[in-house]
C-alpha positions in Angstrom: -1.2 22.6 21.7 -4.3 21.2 20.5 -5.6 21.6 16.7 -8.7 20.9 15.5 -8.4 20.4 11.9 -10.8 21.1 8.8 -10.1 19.7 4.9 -12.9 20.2 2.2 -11.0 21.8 -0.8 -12.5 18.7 -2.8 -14.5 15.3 -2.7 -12.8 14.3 0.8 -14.4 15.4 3.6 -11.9 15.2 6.9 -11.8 16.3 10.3 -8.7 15.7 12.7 -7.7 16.3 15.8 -3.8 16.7 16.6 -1.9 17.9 19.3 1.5 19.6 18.6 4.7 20.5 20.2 8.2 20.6 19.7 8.6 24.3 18.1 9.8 25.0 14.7 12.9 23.9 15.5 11.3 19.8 15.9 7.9 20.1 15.3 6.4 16.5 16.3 2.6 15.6 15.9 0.2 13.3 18.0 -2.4 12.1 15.8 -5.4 11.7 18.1 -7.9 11.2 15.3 -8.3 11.7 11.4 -11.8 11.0 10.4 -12.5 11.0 6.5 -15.7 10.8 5.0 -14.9 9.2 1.1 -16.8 10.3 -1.6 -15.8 8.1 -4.1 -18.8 6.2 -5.0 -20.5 9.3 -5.7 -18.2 10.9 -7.8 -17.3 7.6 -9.6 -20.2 7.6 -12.2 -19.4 10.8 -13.5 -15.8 9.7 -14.2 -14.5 12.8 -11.9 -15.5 15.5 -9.0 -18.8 16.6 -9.7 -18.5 20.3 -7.3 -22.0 20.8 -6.2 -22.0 17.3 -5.8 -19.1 17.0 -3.7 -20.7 20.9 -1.6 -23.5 18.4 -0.5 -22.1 15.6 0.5 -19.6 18.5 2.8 -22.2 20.0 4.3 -23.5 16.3 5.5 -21.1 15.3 6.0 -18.9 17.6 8.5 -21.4 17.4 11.3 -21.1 13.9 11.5 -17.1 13.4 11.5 -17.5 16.3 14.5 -19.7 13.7 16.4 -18.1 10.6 15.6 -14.8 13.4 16.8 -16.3 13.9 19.9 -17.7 10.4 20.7 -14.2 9.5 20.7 -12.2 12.0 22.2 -10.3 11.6 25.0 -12.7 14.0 27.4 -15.1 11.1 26.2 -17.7 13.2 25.4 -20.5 11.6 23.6 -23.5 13.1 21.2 -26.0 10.4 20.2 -27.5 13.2 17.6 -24.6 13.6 14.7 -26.1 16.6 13.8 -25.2 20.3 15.0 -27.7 22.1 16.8 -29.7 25.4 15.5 -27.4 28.4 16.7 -30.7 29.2 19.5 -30.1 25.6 20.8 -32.8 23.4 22.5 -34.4 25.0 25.7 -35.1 22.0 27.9 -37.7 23.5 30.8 -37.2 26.6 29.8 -34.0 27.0 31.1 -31.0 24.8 29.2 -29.8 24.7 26.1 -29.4 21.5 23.8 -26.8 18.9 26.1 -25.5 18.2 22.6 -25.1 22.1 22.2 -23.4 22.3 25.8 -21.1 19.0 24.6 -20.0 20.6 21.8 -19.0 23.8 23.6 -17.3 22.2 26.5 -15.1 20.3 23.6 -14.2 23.3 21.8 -13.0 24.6 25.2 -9.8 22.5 25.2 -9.0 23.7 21.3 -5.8 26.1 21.2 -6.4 26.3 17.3 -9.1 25.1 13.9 -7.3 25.1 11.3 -9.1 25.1 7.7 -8.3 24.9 4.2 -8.9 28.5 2.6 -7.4 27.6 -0.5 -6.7 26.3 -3.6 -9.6 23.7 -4.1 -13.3 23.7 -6.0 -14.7 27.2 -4.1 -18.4 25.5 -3.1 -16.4 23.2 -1.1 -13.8 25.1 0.3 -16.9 27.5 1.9 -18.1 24.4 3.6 -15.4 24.1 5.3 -14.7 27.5 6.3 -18.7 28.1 7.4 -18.2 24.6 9.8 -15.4 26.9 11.5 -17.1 30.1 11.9 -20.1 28.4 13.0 -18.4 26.6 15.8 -16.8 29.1 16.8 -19.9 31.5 16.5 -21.6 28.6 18.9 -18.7 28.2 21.4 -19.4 31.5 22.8 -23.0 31.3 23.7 -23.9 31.2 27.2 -23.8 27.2 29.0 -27.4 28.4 30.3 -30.0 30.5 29.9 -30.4 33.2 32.5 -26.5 32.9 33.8 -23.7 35.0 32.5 -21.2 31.3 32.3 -19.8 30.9 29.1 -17.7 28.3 27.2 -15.4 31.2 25.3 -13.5 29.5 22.6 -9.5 30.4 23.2 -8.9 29.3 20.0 -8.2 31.0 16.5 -9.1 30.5 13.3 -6.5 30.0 10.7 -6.7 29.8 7.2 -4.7 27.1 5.8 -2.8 26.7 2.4 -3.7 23.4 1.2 -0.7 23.2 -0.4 1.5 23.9 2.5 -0.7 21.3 4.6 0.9 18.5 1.5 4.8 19.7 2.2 4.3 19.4 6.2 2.9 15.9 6.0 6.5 14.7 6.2 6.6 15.4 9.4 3.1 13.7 10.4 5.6 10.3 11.2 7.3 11.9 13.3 5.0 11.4 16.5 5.1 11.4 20.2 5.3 7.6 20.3 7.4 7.3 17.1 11.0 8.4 16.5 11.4 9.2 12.9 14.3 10.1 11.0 14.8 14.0 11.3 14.4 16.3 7.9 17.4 17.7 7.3 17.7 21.0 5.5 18.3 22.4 2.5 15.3 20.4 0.8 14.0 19.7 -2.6 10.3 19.3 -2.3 7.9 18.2 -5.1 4.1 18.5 -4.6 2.4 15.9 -6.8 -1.2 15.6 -7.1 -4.6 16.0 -9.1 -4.0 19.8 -9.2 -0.7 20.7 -8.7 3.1 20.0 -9.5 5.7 22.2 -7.8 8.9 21.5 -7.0 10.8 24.1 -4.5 14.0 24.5 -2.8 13.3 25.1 0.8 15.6 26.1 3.2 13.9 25.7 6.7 10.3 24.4 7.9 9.3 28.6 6.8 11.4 29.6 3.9 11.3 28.0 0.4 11.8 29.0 -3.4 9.9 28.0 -6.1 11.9 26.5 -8.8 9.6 24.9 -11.0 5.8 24.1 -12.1 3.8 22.6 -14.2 2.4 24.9 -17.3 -0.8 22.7 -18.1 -2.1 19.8 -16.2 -0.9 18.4 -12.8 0.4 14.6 -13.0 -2.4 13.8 -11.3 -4.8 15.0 -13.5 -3.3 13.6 -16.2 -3.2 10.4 -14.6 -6.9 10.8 -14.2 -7.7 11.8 -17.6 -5.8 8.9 -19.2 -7.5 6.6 -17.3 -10.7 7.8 -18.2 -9.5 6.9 -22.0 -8.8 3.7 -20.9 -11.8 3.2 -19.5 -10.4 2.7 -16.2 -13.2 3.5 -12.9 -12.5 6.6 -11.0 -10.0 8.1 -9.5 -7.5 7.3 -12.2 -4.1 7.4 -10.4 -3.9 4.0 -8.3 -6.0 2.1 -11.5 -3.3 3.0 -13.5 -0.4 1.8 -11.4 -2.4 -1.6 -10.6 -2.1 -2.0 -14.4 1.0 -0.8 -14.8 2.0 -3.6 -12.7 1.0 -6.2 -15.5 2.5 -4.7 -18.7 6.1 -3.5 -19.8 7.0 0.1 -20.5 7.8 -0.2 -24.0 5.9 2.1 -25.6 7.7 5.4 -26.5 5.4 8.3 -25.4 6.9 11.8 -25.1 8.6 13.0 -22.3 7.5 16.5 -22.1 10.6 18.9 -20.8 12.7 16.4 -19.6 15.7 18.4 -21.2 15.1 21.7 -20.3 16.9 23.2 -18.6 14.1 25.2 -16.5 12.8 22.6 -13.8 9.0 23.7 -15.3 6.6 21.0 -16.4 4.0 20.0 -18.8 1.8 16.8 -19.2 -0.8 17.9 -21.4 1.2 16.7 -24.4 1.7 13.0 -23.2 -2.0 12.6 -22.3 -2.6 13.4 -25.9 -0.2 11.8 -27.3 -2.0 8.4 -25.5 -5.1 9.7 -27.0 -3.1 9.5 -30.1 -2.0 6.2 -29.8 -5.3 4.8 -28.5 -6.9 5.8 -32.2 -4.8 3.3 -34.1 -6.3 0.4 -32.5 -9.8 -1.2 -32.3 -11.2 -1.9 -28.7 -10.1 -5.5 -29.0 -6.8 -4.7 -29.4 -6.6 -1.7 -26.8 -8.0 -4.3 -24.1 -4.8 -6.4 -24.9 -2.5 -3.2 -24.8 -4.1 -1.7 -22.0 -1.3 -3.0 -19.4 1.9 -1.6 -21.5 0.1 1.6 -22.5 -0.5 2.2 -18.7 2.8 1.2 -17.6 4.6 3.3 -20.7 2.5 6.4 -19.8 3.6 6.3 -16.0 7.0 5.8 -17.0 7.0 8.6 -19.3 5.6 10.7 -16.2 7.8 9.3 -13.9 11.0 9.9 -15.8 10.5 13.8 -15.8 9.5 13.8 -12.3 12.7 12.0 -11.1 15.1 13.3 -13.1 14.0 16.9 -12.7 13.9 16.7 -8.9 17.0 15.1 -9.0 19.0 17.6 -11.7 17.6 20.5 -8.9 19.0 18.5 -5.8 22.5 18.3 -7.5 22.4 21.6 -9.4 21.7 23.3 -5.8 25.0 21.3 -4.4 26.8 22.2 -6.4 26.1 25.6 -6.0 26.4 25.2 -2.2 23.1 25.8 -1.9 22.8 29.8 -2.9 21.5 31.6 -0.5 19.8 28.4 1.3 22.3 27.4 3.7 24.2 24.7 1.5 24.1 22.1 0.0 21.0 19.8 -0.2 20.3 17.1 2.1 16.7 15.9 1.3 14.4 14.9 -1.3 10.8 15.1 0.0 7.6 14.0 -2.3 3.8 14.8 -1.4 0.7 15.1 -2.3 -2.1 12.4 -4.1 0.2 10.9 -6.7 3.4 10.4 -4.0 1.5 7.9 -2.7 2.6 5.5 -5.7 4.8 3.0 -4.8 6.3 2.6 -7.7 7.5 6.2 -8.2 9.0 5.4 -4.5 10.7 3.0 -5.1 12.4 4.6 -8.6 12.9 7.9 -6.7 15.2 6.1 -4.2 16.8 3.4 -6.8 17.8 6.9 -8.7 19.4 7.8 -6.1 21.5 5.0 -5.0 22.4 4.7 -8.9 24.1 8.0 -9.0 26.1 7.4 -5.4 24.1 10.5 -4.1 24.0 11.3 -0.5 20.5 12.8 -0.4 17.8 11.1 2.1 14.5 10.2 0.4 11.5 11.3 2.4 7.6 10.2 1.4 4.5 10.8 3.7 3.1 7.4 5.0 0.2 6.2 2.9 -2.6 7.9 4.7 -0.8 11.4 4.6 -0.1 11.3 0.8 -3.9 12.5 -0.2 -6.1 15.0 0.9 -6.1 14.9 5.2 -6.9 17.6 7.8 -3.6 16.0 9.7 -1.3 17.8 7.6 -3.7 20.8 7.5 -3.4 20.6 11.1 0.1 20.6 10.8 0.5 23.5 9.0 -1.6 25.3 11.6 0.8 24.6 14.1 3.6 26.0 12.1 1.5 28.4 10.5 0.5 30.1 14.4 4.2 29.5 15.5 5.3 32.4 12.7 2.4 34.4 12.9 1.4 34.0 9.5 -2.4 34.6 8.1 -4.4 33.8 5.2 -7.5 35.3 4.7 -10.6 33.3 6.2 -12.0 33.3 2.6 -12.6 30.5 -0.2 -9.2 31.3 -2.3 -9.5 29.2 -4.9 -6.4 29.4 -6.9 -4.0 30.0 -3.9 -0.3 29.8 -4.6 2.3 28.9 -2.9 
């Protein structure tokens, strides 16, 4: 099966093109291209994601990838014009349309599926992304030529994705026709780490999970980002930080919020204040100096609740033989924008080994741990195998 893939729920704008197989049982993913258009730079002056800001830079952005897309393909199609044409076409002599309308069509032919993020994300984006669909789509079906009744009819569906979903199926973007990865093994903890969210579920097969836990206030991402900002560190926050972490010791005592709760919630609010706190004691001389150990104390600090939470669930939900989820746990998976960090990594699986635990630590590869449309295409693929539908609508705050 053959997925074309659509991700604009915030400042990254990425297209991808993946074919699938293997079932639900072993789904396995052939990564044929994953275009990303970075907007960074753009964003970076304003210390954060600027929405209308990031809508414009979508809307440029998306026919472009699609060209570049194309140019590349296997069918080696190629458009020298990166821009889509009107929904009337060109009318060469009178009688054909655009050749970079017919291209286009004649692509979207071999597509079994688009997949696109319907939700959670900044709204003006995420209705980029979902227009780009319904527009190719809408042009897929007009006729080759004028005056003849030859059509390209798109055979595929749209499906709305859960962005969220699209973070916990990026484990499995490794696991490739060419590569041979380690198969996930089920029952699963799964934390979901990034600027927006922190979740952490119990999932018993590639369709069923629980939620166990979530953050009350900010994400760890966003908190990362926000203390960065005090520390007048450039944008995005979360691999500034860990660069300097690497130069300073953890020493400083900042709060670990809900580390002994028993609930597997979270909160990181009251750390990033807490740094705010301790920033105010100092001058700027001195906070230059202390910049290193107050970046590698306040990752600690996050760090610590994030392992040993994930942990306490994975060997709570042993012990219990797993409930209702088909015993006990096997796996510890991490995604999303802050799994990326290597240094939570490499904790996450020192943890483990410290405690003689039989659990197998799972982390996307570096280019699946932010915002992609691989995984988004990933989820499609699971997403049509079970029949399940979102609503092809901007959802802003969509759960999982």
């Amino acid at each position: 099966m053959k997925i074309l893939a659509i991700e604009t729920s915030c400042d990254e704008t990425v297209i991808a093109l993946v074919e699938a197989r293997g079932g639900l049982q072993n789904p396995r993913f052939k990564i044929l291209k994953n275009l990303v258009a970075s907007q960074i730079k753009i964003h970076q002056p304003f210390g954060g994601i600027v929405p209308n800001l990031a809508k414009r830079e979508h809307l440029r952005n998306l026919p472009i990838l699609l060209n570049r897309l194309i140019k590349t393909n296997p069918s080696k199609s190629k458009i020298k014009n990166p821009r889509l044409p009107s929904p009337n076409g060109e009318v060469i002599g009178g009688q054909e349309k655009s050749k970079i309308q017919i291209k286009i069509q004649k692509f979207l032919k071999t597509i079994d599926i688009i997949a696109v993020t319907v939700g959670p994300g900044l709204e003006p984006c995420l209705w980029t992304g979902i227009n780009f669909a319904k527009e190719l789509k809408a042009k897929s079906s007009l006729p080759l030529r004028q005056g003849f009744d030859e059509q390209a009819k798109l055979k595929a569906k749209i499906i709305g994705i859960n962005h969220l979903e699209g973070h916990l199926y990026s484990n499995w973007l490794s696991q490739s026709y060419e590569t041979k990865s380690r198969k996930i093994e089920f029952p699963a903890i799964a934390l979901i780490i990034s600027g927006g969210h922190t979740i952490l579920l119990l999932i018993k097969d590639l369709t069923h999970w629980k939620k166990l836990g979530e953050t009350r206030d900010d994400a760890v991402g966003e908190a990362f980002d926000k203390v960065a900002r005090m520390l007048k560190l450039p944008y995005p926050g979360g691999p500034e930080i860990e660069k300097l972490a690497k130069l300073g010791n953890s020493e400083i005592e900042f709060p670990k919020p809900m580390l002994n709760q028993k609930n597997y919630d979270f909160s990181f609010s009251g750390l990033k204040t807490s740094v705010l706190y301790y920033l105010k004691q100092f001058n700027n001389k001195t906070i230059e100096q202390l910049k290193p150990d107050i970046a590698a104390s306040f990752q600690q600090a996050a760090f610590d609740v994030l392992i040993s939470k994930t942990i306490r669930a994975a060997k709570e939900f042993s012990a219990k033989g797993g409930s209702a989820f088909g015993g006990k746990v096997k796996s510890i998976l991490i995604s999303g924008g802050v799994a990326v960090n290597k240094t939570l990594q490499k904790q996450f699986k020192r943890e483990i080994e410290k405690q003689n635990l039989c659990f197998i630590f799972h982390a996307p590869s570096f280019k699946f741990c932010g915002d992609n449309a691989a995984m988004i295409a990933a989820a499609g693929y699971i997403n049509f195998l079970q029949k399940k539908k979102h609503q092809i609508t901007a959802q802003s705050n969509l759960n999982l």
